[in-house]
Every structure is written in structure tokens, then in C-alpha cells.
N, C-alpha and C positions, 0 to 999 in steps of 0.2 A: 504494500500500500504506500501512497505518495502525500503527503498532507501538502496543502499550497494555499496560498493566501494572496486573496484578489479584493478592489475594490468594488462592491455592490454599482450596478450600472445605475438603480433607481435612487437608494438612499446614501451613496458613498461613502458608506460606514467600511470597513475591512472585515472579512469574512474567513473561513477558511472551509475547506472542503478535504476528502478524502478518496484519491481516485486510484482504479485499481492500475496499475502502470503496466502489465503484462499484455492489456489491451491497447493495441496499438493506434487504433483512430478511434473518437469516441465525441458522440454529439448526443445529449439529454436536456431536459430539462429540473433545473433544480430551484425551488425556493426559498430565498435569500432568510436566513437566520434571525435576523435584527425587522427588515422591514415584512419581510412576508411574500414578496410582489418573483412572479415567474423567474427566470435568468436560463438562457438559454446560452448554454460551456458545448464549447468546441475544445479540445484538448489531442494533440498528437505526442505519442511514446514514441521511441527508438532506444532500442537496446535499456528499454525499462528507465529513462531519461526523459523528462520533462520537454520538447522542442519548440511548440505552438501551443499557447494557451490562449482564447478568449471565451470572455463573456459579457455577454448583450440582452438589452431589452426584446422583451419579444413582439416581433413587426419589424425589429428595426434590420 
């Protein structure tokens, strides 16, 4: 598992999440901790390594 800490696209509070890293492309929907509101995480692994992280409101 990878813990990573991103800023909430809605309430820009800091968050943190828990992603499995063995999985190499991965796009979900996850809702934000603090304010509640969707956040739609794009994340790319390589060699179990962090590469491409975002996340976004959703529509945008």
C-alpha cells in the first residue's frame, strides 16, 4: 500500500488516501474526508512507484 497526500480540488484542505501501488493504472472515485464532495484520482504505478497523480472535481 502507498499513502499520498493531495490537496482537496473543492475545499483545499490536505487529505490523504491509500492506494494499492501493484495496480498499475487506476481511475475511481473517492470522497474527500474533510468536505465530503466527489474527487475523481487518476493515479499511474511503475514498478510499485508513484508517476502520475491527479485529482479533480467531477465534470471538470
Amino acid at each position: 500500500m502507498y499513502e499520498h497526500f493531495f490537496q482537496c480540488p473543492y475545499c483545499w484542505e490536505e487529505v490523504s488516501m491509500l492506494m494499492d501501488s501493484s495496480i498499475t493504472d487506476q481511475t475511481y472515485i473517492e470522497d474527500c474526508e474533510v468536505c465530503c464532495n466527489p474527487i475523481e484520482i487518476t493515479a499511474k504505478f511503475r514498478e510499485n512507484v508513484l508517476v502520475s497523480f491527479e485529482a479533480k472535481e467531477i465534470g471538470q
